[in-house]
N, C-alpha and C positions, 0 to 999 in steps of 0.2 A: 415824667412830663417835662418836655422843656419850651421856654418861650424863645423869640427871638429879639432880638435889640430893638428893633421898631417898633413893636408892640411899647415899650417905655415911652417912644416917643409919640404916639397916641395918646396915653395916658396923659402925659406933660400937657395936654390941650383941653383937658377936660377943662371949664370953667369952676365949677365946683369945689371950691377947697375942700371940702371934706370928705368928697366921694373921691377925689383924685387920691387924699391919702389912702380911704380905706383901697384904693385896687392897687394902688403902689406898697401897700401894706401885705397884699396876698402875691405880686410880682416879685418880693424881695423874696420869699419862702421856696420860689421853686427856681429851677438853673436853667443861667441863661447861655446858648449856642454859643461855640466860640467858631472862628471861619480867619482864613488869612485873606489878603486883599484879591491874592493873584485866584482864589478859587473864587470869592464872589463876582471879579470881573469875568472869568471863563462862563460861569453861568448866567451874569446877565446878559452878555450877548448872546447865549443861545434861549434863555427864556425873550428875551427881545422879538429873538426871528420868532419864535412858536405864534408869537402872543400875532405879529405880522399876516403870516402865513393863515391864521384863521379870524383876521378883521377883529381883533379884539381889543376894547378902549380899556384898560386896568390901570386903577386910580397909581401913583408913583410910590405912595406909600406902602400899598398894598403890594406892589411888585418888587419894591427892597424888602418885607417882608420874605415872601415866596423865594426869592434869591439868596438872602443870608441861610434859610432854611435848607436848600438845597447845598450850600458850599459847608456849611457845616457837617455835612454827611448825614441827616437826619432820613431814616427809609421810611416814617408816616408823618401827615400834614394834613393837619385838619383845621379848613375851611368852610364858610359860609357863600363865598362866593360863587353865584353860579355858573357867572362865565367860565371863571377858571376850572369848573367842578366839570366842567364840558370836556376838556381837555385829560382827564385823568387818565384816559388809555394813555392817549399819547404820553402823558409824564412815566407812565411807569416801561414803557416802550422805549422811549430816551434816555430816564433817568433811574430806573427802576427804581422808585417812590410812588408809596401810596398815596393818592391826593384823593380824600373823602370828607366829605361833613359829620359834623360833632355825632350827631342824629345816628348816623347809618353806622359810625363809629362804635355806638353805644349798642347798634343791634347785633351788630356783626363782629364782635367783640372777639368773641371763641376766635373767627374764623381767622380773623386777622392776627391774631396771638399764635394760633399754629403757624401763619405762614412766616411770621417772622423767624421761625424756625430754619427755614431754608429759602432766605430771602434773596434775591438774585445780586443783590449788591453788595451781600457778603463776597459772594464767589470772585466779583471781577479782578482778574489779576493773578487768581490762584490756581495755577498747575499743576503743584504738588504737594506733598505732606509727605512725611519720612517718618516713620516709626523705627523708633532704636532705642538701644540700651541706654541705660543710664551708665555713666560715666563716673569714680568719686571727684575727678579735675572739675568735673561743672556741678557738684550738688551744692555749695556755697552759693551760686550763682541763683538756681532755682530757689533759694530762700525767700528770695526778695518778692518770686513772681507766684510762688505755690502754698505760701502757708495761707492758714486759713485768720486773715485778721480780726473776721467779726467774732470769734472764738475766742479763747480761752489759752490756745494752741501758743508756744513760743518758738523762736527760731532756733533754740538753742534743741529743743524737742525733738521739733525736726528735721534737725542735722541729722541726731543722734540715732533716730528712729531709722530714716533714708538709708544712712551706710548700715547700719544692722544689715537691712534685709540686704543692699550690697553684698554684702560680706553671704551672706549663706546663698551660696550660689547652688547648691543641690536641692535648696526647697522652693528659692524666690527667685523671682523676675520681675526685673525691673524696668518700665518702658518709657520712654517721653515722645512724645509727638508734637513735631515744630513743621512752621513752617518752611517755602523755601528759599526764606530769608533768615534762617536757625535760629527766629524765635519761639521761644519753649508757649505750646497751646496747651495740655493735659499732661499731665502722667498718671501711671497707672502700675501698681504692685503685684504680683501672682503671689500667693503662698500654696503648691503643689504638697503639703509635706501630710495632708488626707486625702486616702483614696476615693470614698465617695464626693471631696465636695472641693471645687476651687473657690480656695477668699481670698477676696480683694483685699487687702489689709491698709492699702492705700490708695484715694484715687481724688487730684486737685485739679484743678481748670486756673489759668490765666487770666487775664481779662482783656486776654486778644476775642475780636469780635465775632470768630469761628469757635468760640472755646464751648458755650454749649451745645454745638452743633455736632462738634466732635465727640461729647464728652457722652449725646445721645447714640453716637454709635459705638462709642466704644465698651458703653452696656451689654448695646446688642451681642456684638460679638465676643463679649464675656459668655455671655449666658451661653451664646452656640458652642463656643470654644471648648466651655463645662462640660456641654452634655458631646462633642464630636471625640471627648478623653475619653468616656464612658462616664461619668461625674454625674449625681443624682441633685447636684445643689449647686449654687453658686451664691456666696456667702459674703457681705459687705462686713468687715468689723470697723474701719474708720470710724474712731472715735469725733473727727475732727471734720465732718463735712460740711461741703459749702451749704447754702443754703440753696442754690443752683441745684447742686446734686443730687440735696434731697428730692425736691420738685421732680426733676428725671425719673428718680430712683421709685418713687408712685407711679409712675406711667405702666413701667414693666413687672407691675403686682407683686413687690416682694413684700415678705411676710415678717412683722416685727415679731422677733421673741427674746427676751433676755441683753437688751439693748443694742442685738445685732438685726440686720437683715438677711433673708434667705427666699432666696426663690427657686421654686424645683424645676429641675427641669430634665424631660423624659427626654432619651433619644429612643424614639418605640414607635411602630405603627401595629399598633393591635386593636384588638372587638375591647368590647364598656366591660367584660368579664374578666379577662386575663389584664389587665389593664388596674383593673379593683385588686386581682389575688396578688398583682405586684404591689401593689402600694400598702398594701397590710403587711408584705414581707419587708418593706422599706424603714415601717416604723419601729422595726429591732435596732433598725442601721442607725436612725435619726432620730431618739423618742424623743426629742424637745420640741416636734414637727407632727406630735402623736396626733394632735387634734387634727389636722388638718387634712394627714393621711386619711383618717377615717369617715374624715367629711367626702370629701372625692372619693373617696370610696362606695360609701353611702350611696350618692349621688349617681354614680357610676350603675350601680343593680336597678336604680330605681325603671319603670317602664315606661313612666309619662315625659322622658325629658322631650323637648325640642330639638331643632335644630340649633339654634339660640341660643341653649344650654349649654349644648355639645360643644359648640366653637368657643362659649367663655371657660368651659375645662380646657379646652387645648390653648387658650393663652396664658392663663394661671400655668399649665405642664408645658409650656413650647418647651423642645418643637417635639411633643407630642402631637397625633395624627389617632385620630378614631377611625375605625372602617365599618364598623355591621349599623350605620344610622345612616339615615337617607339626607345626605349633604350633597349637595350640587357642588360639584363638579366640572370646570369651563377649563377645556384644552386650548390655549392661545398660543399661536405658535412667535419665536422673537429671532433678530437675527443676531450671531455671536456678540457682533460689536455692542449691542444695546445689552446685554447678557452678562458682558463683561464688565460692564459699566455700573449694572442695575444689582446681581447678585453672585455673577461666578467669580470667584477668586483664580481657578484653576485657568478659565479662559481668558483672565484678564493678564494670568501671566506668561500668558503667547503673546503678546502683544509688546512694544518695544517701553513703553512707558507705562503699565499696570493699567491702572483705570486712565480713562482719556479724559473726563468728565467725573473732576470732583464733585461736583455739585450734586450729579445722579447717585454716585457710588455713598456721599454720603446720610442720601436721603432714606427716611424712616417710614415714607408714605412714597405709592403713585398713582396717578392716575391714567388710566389706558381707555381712550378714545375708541369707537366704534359708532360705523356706520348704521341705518336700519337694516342693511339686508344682512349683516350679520347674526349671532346666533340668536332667534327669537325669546329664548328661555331666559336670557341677560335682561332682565324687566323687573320696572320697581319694583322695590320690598323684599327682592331676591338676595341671601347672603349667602359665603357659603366658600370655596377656594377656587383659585386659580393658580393651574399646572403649565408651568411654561415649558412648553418645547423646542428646542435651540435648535434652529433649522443649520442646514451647510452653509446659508450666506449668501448674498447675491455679487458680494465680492469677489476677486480674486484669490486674497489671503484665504488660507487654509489652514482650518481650528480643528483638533483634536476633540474630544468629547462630546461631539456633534451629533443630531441625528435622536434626539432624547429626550425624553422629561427629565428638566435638570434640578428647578427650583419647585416650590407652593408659596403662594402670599395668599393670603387672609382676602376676602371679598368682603368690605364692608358695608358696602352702600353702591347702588345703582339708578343714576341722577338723568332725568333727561331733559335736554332744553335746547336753546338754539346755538350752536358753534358761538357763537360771540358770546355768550354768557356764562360756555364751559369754559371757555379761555381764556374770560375773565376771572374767574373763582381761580382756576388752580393753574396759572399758569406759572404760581412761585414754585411748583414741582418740576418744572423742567417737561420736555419733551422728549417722546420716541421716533 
């Protein structure tokens, strides 16, 4: 939570000495925005015009409030004000900031917490990201921006740990991702030297303001990575994680035992039978993982499951895929460019620059709009997957692996209201 400078100088007006100190008492406890001059004046003239443009009297205090806010780069802002509160497309249209009251703040909590996830004011300015080796010329360098401070962890540790797996270049890989201004955002350790399981042995974030954004995809495609080797697990041992990572690292269900993390994960599309007989033959491979084999397994013979069931087994197994249980099924078809962007790797590198659109390539979630006359069966309360079909393109360019079912995402929810209220919810996902 942070305040801004005016806020103190409202405070200074209280009459009351002694309620002035106790809220000067609770203002001293939390931080206040810093902003240089040249970005608070850019933004009060353009909050000026807005404020113009829609007839609105906003007391002066209250709009160097609103202005320090906005130049300090803050992406939520909560207010009482109604007038202003009128304006909030517009600010997030402008400024990509959220402008909501305390109220709707506190109901809509979750929502606003995921979107900060991939919030459109992270993106501006960013084109690309490079993932590469680690180098030993820059691991002194990365000390300053990767160890884990709130830890326990030293730098002297870290050094020593980093070149290690450098050095065993037949078992480890070593990766940093910066941006492309070659600021270090995450890195990330392979240890390849188990044939069933890829670990992480290393994996730190930055406190560049993409760093958990990335740090959630770079999970993801841990996990795929694991299981696209043939790899039945994917295995955290970092002794030394952030406290960022850990948060992430709950999202994608890995399973604590013995103070590491492990998440399995199936490359398989079979029936709930052969599915169970693998996972019994699994737990010779993995018996620190016995229970849980057996659980899913269990689970798996059982006759009453759900649908609902069935799709929380294949997220604990992604990218496991069930087939003899009646899960709906929606064929959407998408054109390359959006495909490229959204999940194909292989079609993003027919393109002259990979992904065109960090924003999409790094998003965890989407959301895909439809009209009423498309598929009727897409109605509340319906979960279940979506198979995207990479059509040829209405373009000129001409993509290879076209013509297919390329990808599946997860269907989690089927929302209906009026265009201006879907667009408002999720419009920090970007567009198709």
């Amino acid at each position: 939570m942070w305040v801004s400078k005016e806020i103190l100088n409202k405070i200074n007006q209280i009459n009351d000495y002694q309620k002035r100190q106790s809220i000067r008492n609770i203002f001293s406890q939390l931080s206040c925005i810093n902003y240089t001059d040249q970005q608070y004046q850019r933004f009060l003239i353009s909050i000026k015009s807005l404020i113009q443009e829609n007839n609105l009297l906003i007391d002066e205090s209250y709009l160097r409030h609103i202005v320090q806010s906005l130049a300090s780069g803050i992406n939520i802002i909560l207010t009482n004000n109604v007038d202003i509160l009128k304006l909030s497309d517009q600010f997030y249209e402008e400024f990509k900031v959220i402008l909501i009251s305390p109220n709707d703040f506190i109901k809509r909590f979750d929502d606003i917490e995921q979107q900060k996830n991939y919030h459109s004011r992270f993106f501006t300015g960013i084109h690309s990201l490079k993932q590469l080796p680690i180098n030993l010329e820059e691991v002194n360098k990365l000390r300053h921006d990767l160890v884990n401070s709130c830890s326990e962890e030293e730098q002297q540790y870290f050094l020593e740990n980093l070149r290690n797996f450098i050095f065993k270049k037949d078992t480890h890989e070593c990766l940093i991702i910066k941006d492309e201004d070659n600021e270090a955002i995450a890195l990330i350790v392979y240890n390849r030297s188990k044939k069933d399981q890829l670990e992480i042995t290393m994996i730190r974030i930055s406190e560049h303001y993409l760093a958990e954004t990335v740090a959630r995809h770079l999970l993801f495609t841990s996990i795929s990575l694991s299981a696209q080797e043939g790899r039945q697990l994917t295995k955290i041992t970092d002794k030394y994680l952030q406290y960022e990572i850990i948060n992430i690292i709950q999202e994608d269900y890995f399973i604590e035992t013995n103070n590491e993390l492990s998440k399995l994960n199936l490359y398989l599309i079979d029936t709930k039978k052969n599915i169970a007989d693998k996972l019994n033959k699994l737990e010779k491979k993995i018996p620190e993982l016995t229970f849980f084999f057996q659980r899913f397994s269990e689970n798996l013979r059982k006759n009453n499951l759900n649908a609902e069931n069935i799709l929380l087994i294949e997220r604990y197994l992604f990218p496991l895929k069930i087939i003899d249980h009646d899960i709906k099924n929606f064929i959407i078809p998408i054109e390359p460019k959006w495909a490229a962007d959204l999940f194909d790797q292989k079609l993003a590198e027919q393109t002259l620059f990979g992904f065109s659109q960090i924003k999409l390539a790094l998003n965890r979630e989407a959301v895909y709009y439809k009209s009423k006359r498309s598929p009727k069966q897409l109605a509340l309360g319906i979960s279940g997957r979506i198979l995207w079909y990479v059509s040829s393109g209405s373009n000129r360019k001409k993509f290879c692996h076209v013509g297919r079912i390329r990808a599946c995402s997860r269907l989690d929810e089927v929302i209906i209201d009026t265009p201006k209220e879907l667009h408002r919810k999720y419009r920090h996902l970007g567009y198709l």
